[in-house]
C-alpha positions in Angstrom: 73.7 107.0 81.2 76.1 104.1 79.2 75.5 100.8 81.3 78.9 99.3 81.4 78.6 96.4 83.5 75.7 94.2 84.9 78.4 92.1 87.1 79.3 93.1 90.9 82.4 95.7 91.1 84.6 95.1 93.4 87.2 98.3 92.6 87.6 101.2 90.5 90.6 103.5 89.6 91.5 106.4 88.0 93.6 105.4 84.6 94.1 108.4 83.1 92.3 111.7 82.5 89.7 110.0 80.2 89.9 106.1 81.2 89.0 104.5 84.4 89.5 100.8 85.6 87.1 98.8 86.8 87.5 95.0 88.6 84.7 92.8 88.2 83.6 89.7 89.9 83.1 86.6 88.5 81.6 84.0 90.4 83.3 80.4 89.5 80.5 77.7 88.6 79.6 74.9 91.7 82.1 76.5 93.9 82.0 79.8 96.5 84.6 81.1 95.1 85.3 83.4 92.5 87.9 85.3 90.0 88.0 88.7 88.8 88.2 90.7 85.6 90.1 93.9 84.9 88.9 96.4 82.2 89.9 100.0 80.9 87.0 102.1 80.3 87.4 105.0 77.8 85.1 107.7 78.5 85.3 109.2 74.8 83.8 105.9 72.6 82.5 104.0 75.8 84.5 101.2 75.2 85.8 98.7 77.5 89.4 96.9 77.1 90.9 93.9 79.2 93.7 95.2 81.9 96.7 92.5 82.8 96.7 92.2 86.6 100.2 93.7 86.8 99.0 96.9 84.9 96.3 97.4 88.0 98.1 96.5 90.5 101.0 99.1 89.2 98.2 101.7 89.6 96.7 100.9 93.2 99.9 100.5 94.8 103.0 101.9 93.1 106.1 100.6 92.0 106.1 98.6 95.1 102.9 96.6 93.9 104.8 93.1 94.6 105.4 93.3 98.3 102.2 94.9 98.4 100.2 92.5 96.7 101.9 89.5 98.1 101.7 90.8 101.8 98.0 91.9 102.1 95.5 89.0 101.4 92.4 90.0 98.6 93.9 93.2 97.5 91.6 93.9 94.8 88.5 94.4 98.1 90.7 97.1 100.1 91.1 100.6 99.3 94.5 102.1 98.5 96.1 105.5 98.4 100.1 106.7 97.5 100.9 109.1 100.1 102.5 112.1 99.4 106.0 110.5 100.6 105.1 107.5 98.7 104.2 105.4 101.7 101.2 103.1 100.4 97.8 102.9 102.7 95.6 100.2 102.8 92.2 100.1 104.2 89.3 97.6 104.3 85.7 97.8 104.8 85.8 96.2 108.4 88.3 99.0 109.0 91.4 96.8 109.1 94.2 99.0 107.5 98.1 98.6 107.0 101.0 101.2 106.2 103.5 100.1 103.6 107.1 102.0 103.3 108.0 103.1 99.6 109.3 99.5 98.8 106.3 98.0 99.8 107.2 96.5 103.1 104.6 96.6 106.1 105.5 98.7 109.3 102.2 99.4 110.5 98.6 97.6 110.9 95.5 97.8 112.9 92.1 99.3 112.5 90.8 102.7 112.0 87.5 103.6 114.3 85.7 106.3 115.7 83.8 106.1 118.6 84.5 102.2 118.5 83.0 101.8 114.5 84.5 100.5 111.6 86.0 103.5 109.6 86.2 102.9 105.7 86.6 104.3 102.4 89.7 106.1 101.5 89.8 108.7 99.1 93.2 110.9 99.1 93.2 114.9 98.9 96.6 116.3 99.1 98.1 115.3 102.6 94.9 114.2 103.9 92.5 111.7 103.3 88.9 111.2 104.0 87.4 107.8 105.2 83.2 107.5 106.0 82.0 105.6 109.6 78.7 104.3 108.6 77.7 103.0 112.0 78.0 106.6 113.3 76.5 108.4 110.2 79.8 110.6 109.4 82.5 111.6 106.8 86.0 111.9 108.3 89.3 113.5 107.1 92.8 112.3 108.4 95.8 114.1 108.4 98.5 111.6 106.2 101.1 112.9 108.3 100.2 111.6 111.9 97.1 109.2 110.7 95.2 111.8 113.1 91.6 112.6 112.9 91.6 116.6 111.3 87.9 116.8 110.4 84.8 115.0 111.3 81.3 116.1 108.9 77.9 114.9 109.9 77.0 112.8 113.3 75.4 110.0 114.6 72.0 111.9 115.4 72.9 114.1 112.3 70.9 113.6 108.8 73.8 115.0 107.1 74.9 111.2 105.8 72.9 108.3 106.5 74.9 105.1 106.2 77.1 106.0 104.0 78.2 103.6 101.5 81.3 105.2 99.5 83.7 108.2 99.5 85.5 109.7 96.9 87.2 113.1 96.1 87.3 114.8 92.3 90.6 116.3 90.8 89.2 119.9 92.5 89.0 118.8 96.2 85.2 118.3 96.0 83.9 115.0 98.3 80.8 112.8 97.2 79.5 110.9 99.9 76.5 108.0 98.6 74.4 108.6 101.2 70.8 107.3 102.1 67.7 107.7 100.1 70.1 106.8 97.0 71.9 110.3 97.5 75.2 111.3 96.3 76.2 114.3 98.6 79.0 116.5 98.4 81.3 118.3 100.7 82.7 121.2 99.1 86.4 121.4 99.0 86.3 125.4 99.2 84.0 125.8 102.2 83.3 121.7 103.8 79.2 123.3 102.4 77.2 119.5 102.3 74.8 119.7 99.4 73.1 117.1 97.4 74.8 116.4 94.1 73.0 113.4 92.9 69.9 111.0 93.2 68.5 108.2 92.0 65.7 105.9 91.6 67.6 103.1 93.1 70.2 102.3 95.6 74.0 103.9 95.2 76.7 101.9 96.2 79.6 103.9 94.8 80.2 106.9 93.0 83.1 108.0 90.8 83.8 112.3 89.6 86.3 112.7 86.8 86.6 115.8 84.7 84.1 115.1 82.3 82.9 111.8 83.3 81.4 109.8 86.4 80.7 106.3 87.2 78.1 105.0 89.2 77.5 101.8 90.7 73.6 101.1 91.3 72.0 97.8 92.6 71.1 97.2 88.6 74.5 97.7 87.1 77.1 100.4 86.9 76.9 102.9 84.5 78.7 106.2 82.6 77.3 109.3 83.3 77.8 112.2 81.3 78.8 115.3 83.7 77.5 118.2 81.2 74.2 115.9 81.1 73.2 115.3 84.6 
């Protein structure tokens, strides 16, 4: 594993087939605010390149990224998905979410929940989209068409997933879930099989599957990981 960053990530997104971005915080000095840094990471020679803010905002939310951006309030803290007819989803960790039209303009907003829990996450497969309900211990995919529940994976009394932390989908349909015990789980996009995928010595908070690269965020940094060396 490359460590690329010993600072708190706040967001991650794809780039390109071999370059991912990641958003960094930076805490400003005497104050409780703070700012944030955007970077390209190239998975071939492991470096790491500033990003402009236009250039990541262009890749959360579209060409509509200005009415986006300007409407919701810390943008870089939500998760995002382009829908298949470009309408532009927004969800937060406390489950508050908004629908944006192609040119960026809010029509809808409210919360997702299941069984009266936050639902989070959002990590886009096709026409649906799967979210993760840690207070009742379950992965869930949506339908993008009616915002409907279509599948629900694991339980409150289940051990399939225990307080999940993150949800993300690779380029074939597979779902990793960071799960308890500082699992990465996965859901396979052939057959919804859970199996575990990953562990570690120390917590997950996030995990990342591109083609020949992943990127996980542990409690002491986040780091490149080699797929072939696993």
């Amino acid at each position: 594993m490359v460590k690329l960053s010993s600072k708190e990530i706040v967001d991650i997104l794809k780039y390109d087939t071999d370059k991912a971005i990641i958003v960094e915080k930076l805490p400003i000095a005497n104050s409780a605010k703070f700012k944030v840094e955007y970077s390209v990471v190239d998975f071939r020679d492991k470096s790491k390149a500033v990003l402009t803010k236009n250039a990541y905002l262009l890749k959360k939310f579209g060409s509509a990224f200005k009415n986006v951006s300007e409407t919701i309030p810390n943008f870089v803290q939500c998760d995002a998905a382009i829908l298949y007819d470009r309408r532009i989803l927004t969800i937060y960790p406390n489950g508050e979410a908004g629908i944006f039209d192609r040119d960026g303009e809010l029509f809808w907003s409210g919360y997702f929940k299941y069984h009266d829990q936050a639902v989070c996450g959002l990590a886009l497969e096709g026409k649906y989209f799967w979210c993760i309900c840690p207070g009742e211990n379950c992965a869930i995919r949506y339908s993008c068409q009616n915002m409907q529940i279509d599948l629900r994976i694991g339980g409150k009394d289940a051990s399939t997933f225990e307080h999940p932390t993150h949800v993300s989908v690779d380029e074939k349909g597979d779902v990793y879930i960071c799960s308890g015990r500082n699992k990465v789980r996965k859901i396979s996009g052939e057959n919804f099989l859970v199996s575990d995928y990953l562990s570690f010595d120390e917590s997950i908070k996030r995990f990342y599957k591109f083609e020949g690269y992943s990127i996980a965020v542990l409690s002491s940094g986040t780091y490149l990981i080699d797929n072939n060396e696993k």
